[in-house]
C-alpha positions in Angstrom: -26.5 25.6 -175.9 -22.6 26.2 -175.4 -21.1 27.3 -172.4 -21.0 31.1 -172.6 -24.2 31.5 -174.3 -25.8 29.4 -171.4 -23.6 31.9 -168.8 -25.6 34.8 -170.6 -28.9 33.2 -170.1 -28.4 32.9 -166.7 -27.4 35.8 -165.9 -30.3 37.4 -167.4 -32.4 35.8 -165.0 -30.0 36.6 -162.1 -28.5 33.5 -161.8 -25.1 33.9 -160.0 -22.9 31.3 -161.5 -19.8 29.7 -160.6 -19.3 27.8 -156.8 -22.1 28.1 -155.2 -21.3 27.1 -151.4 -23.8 27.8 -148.7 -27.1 26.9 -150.6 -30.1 26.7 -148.7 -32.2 23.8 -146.5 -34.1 22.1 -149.2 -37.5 22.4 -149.3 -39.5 19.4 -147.6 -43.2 18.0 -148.4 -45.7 17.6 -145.9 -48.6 15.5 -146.2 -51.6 16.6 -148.2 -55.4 16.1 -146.9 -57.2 13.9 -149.0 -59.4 16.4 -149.7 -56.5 18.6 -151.4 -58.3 20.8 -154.0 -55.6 21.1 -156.8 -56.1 24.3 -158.0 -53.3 26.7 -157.3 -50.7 23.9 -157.5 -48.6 21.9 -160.0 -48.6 19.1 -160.2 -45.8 16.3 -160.5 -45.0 12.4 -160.5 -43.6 12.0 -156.2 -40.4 10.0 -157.9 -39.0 7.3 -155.9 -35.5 8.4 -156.7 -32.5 9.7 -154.6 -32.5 13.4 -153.4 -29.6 15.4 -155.3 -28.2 19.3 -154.7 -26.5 20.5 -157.6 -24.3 23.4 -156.3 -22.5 24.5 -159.5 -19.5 22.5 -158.8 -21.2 19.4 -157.0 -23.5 17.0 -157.3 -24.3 16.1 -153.1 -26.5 14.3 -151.4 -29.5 15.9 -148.5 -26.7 15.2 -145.7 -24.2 17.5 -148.1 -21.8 14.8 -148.7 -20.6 14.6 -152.4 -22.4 11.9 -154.6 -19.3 10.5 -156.2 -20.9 10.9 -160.1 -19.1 10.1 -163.4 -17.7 13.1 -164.6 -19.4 12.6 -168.0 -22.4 13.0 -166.2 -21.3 16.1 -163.9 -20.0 17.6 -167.7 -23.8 17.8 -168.3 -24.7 20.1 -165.6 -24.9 23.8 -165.7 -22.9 26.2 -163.4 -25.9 27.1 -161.5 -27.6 26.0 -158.2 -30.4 22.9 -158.9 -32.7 20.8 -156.8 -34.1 17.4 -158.1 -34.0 13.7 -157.8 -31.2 10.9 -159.5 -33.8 8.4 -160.9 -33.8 5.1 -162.1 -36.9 4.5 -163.2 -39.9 3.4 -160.9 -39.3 0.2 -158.7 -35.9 1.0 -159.1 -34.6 2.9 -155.5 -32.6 -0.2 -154.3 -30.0 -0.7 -157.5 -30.2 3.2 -157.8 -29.3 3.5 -153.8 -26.5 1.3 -154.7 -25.1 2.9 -157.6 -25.1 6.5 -156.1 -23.5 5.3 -152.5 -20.9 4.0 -154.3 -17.3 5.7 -153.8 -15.9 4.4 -157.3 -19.1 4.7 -159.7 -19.6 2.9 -162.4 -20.2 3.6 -166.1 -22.4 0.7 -166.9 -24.6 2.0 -163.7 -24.9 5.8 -164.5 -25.4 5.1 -168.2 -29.1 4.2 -166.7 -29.3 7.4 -164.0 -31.5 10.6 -165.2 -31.1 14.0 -162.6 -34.8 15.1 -162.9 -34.8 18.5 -161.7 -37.6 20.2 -159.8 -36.4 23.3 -158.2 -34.1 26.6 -158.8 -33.0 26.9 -155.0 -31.4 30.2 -156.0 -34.0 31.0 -158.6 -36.6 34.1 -158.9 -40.1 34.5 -158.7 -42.9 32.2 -157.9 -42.6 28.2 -158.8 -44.3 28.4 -161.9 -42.0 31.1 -163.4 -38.8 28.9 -162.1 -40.6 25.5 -163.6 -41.0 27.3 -167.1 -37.4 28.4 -166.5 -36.5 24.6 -166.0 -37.8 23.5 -168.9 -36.2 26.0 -171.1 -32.8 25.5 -169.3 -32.8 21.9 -169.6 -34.1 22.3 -173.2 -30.7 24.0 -174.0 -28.1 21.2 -172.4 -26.3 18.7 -174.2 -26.7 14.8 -173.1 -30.0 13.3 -172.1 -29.2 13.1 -168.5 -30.9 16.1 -167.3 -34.5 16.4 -167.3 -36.8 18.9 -166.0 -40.1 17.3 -164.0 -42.9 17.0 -165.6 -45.7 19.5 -164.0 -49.3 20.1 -164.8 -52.4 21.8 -163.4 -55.4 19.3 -162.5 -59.1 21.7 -162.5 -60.1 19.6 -159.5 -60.5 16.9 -157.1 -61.7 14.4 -159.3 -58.8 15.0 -161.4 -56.2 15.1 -159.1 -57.4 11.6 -158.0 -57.6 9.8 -161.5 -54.1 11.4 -161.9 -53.1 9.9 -159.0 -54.5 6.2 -159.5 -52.9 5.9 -162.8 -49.6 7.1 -161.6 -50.0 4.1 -159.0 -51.2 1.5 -161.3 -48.7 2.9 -163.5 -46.0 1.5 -160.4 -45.3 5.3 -159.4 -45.5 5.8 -155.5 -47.7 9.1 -156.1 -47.9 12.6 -156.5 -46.5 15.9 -155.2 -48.4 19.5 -155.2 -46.3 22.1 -155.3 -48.0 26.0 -154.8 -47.5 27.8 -157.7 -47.3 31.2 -156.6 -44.6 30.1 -153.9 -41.2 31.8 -153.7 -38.0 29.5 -152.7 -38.7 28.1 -149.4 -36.7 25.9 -146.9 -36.9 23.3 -144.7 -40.7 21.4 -144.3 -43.4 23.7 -145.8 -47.2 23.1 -146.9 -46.0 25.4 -150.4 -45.4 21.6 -151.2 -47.5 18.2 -150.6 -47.1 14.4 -151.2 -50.3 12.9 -152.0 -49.5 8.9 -151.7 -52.2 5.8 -151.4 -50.4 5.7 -147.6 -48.4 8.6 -145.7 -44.8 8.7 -144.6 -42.8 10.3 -142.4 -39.3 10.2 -140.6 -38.8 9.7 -136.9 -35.7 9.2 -134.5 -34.9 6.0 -133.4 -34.6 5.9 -129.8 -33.8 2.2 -128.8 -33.9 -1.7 -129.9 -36.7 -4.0 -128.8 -35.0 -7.1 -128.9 -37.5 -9.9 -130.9 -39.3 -13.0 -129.4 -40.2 -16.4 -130.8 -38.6 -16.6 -134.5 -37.1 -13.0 -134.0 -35.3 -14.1 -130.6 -31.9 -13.1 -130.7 -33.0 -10.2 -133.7 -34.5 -7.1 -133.6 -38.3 -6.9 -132.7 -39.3 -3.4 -133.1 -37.4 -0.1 -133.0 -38.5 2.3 -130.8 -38.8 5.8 -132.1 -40.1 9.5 -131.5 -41.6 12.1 -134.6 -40.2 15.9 -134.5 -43.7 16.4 -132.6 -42.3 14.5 -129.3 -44.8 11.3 -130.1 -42.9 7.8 -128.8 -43.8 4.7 -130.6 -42.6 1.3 -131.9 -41.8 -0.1 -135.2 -42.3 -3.8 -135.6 -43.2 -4.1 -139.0 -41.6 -3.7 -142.7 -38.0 -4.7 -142.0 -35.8 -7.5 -143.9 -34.1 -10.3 -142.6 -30.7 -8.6 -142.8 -32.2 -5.1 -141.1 -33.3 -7.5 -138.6 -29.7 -8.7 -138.0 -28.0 -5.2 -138.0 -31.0 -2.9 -137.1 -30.8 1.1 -137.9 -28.4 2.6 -134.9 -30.2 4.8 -132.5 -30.0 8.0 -133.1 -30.6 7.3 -136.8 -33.2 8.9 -138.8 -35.6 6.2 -140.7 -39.1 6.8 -142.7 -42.0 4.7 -142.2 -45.9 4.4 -143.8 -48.9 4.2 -142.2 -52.3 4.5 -142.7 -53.5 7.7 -140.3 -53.1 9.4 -136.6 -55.1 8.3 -133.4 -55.9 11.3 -131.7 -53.3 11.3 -129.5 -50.9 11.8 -132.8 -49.5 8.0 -132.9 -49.3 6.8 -136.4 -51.9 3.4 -137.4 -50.7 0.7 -139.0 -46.8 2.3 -139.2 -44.4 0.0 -141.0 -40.3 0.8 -142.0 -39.7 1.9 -144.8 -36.0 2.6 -144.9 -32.9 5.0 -143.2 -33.7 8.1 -144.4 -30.3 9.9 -143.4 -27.9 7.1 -144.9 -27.0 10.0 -147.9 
């Protein structure tokens, strides 16, 4: 699909193109109940990838600062807002974390970097009018860089959880469940859920523990508070080198775990990386 005729597509669905500054908060999952009945929502492969705003002009990380991308790769984009994930593959994040931070990028690197798209932020009707549009829009680009996120509807429970073992076996990290009769929405809403083997979530970190015995002289645990006010510590899930040069306080990491005691304290919570570091 050229240019122009693209510009005329998009318009007819009342698209504004050009710059599009001033988008809006992303949307962000919440966890799903393990009872989540599927119906109602499509569903999608939770893709261990990189979070990535397309503005029309822009490819930019959740933070807003711009992901310095080939401009082969930026050629491929259409001059309209979109919301998806820079993927490697799965098991891939670290070498695809490194590729994207990357000031300079490199060819050799981006040659094996897909922008899997999920969302219209400035799109029309509910989700699963703007996930049909997806798939016809990225039907209609040039380059195989661009590809729209694969969603289905499950009948039930049972399904949902098959889907969701072989996805995991598969080495995917899990699913998402997005309402399909949602309209755009921002910020942390239950129109979408991740449905994972084990939760995450982000927290604050407040202060360093410093470590004992073979951790002496490292870090021991981070303390660190949820957007709910809960305090608690990480010890768990860091590497040698995090260790060394721990996550600065006022940072903002994500961590597993298992469940809540009922005071709201995650079990079993274990790092899982800096979630602001786009």
């Amino acid at each position: 699909m050229r240019r122009r005729e693209l510009g005329l597509w998009l318009a007819g669905l009342g698209v504004p193109l050009g710059a599009l500054a001033g988008l809006p908060e992303p949307l962000l999952a919440k966890n799903a109940p393990a009872s989540i009945d599927p119906k109602g929502y499509l569903v999608s492969e939770k893709l261990d990838g990189v979070r990535a705003l397309w503005d029309g002009q822009a490819l930019r990380f959740r933070s807003g600062r711009t992901i310095a991308a080939p401009g082969w790769f930026i050629a491929m984009l259409p001059p309209l807002a979109l919301d998806g994930e820079l993927w490697m593959g799965r098991r891939s994040f670290e070498r695809l974390s490194a590729a994207v931070r990357r000031t300079e990028p490199l060819d050799a690197e981006w040659r094996d970097i897909s922008y899997q798209v999920f969302e219209l932020p400035q799109g029309r009707g509910p989700f699963a009018q703007r996930a049909a549009q997806i798939k016809a829009l990225v039907a209609g680009l040039q380059g195989s860089a661009v590809s729209a996120v694969e969603q289905r509807e499950l009948t039930d429970a049972a399904a949902l959880r098959a889907r969701l073992k072989a996805v995991v076996a598969e080495g995917g990290e899990g699913l998402m469940l997005h309402r399909a009769d949602a309209p755009v929405v921002q910020g942390r809403s239950d129109v979408l859920l991740k449905l994972k083997p084990t939760m995450d979530a982000e927290a604050v970190v407040l202060a360093h523990v410093p470590g004992q015995g073979r951790f002496a002289g490292q870090l021991g645990a981070l303390e660190v508070q949820t957007p709910e006010g809960v305090r608690f510590k990480l010890g768990t899930g860091f590497s040698e080198a995090q260790r060394r040069q721990p996550p600065p306080v006022g940072s903002k990491v994500s961590y597993r775990y298992r469940d809540l005691t009922e005071a709201g304290v995650p079990r079993f919570a274990s790092f899982l990386r800096v979630a602001d570091e786009f």
